[in-house]
C-alpha positions as CSV (number, residue, x, y, z in Angstrom):
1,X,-117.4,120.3,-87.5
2,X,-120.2,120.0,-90.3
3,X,-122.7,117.4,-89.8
4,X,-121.4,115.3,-93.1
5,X,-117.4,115.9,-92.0
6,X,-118.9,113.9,-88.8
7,X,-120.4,111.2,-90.4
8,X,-117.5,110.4,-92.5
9,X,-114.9,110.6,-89.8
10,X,-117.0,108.5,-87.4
11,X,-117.5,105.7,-90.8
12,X,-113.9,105.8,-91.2
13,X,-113.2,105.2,-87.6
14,X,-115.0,102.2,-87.4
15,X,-113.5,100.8,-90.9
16,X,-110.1,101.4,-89.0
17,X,-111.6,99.9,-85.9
18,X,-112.8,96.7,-87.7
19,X,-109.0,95.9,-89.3
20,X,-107.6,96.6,-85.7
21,X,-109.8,93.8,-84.5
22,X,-109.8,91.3,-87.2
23,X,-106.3,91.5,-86.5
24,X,-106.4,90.6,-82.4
25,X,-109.2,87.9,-83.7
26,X,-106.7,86.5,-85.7
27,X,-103.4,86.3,-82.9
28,X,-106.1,84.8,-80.6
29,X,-107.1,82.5,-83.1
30,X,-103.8,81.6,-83.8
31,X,-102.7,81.3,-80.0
32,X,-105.4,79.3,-79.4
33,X,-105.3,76.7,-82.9
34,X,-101.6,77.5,-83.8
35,X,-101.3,74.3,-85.8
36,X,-104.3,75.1,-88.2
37,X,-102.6,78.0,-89.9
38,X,-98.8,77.6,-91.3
39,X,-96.9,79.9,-89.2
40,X,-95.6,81.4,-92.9
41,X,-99.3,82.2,-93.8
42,X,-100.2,83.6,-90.6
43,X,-97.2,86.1,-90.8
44,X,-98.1,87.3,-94.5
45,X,-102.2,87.9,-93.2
46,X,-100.8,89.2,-90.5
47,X,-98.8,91.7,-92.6
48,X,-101.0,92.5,-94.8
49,X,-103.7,93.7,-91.9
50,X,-100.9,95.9,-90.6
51,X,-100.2,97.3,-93.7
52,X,-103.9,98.2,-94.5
53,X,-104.2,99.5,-91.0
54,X,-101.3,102.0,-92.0
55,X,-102.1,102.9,-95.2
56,X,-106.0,103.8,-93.7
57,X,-104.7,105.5,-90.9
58,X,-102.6,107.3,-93.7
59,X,-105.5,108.4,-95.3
60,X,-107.6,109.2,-92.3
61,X,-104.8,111.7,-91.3
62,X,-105.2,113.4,-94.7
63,X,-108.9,113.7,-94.2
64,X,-108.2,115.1,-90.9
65,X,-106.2,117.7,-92.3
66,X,-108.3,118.6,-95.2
67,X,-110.2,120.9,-93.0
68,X,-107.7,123.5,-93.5
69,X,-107.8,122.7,-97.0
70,X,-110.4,122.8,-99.7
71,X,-112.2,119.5,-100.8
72,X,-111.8,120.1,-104.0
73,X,-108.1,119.5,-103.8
74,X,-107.4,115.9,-105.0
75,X,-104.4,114.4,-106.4
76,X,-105.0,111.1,-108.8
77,X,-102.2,108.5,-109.3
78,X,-100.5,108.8,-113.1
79,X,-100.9,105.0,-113.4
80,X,-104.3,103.6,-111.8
81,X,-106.2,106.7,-112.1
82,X,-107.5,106.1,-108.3
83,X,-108.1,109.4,-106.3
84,X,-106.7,110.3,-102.8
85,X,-106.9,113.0,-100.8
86,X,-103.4,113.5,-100.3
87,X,-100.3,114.3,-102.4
88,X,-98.7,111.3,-104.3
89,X,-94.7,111.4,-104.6
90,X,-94.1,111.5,-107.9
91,X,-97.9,111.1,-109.0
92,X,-98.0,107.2,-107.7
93,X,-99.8,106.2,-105.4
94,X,-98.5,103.4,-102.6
95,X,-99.4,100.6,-104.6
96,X,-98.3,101.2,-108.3
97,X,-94.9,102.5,-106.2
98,X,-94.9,99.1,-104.7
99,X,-95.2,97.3,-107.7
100,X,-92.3,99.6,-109.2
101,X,-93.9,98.3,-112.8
102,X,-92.5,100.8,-115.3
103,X,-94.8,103.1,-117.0
């Protein structure tokens, strides 16, 4: 493993790291004041840290496999522009999919 592959895995590990525990910060915080947040509002944080927890393991996963692969190999969404590392179905990334907004 190069030197800079290394770096970036280890960064990306603790970004990962850091949503994994804001999200056991928040359950404790809400076991321990659950009338302070409305039970509807922790549920949608609560899924929303989930679903950024996916979507970054997602993307760690295609940086993992990138070493079999060139770097040079992006694929950019049709509707945002943003760049990923891994193939988009149908050229959309996850969150122009979500928003199912027609082009």
């Amino acid at each position: 493993m190069e030197y800079e592959e290394m770096l970036v895995t280890n960064e990306f590990s603790e970004i990962i790291r850091y949503h994994n525990r804001a999200l056991e910060r928040l359950k404790r915080f809400q076991e321990g004041y659950p009338y302070l947040i409305a039970p509807n509002v922790f549920s949608a944080v609560e899924f929303n840290l989930k679903e950024n927890i996916t979507v970054l393991y997602r993307e760690f996963q295609g940086l993992q496999n990138q070493k079999e692969k060139k770097y040079d190999t992006k694929h950019t969404c049709r509707r945002c522009n943003q760049v990923f590392f891994t193939s988009l179905p149908d050229g959309l990334c996850d969150e122009c999919r979500g928003k199912g907004a027609p082009e």
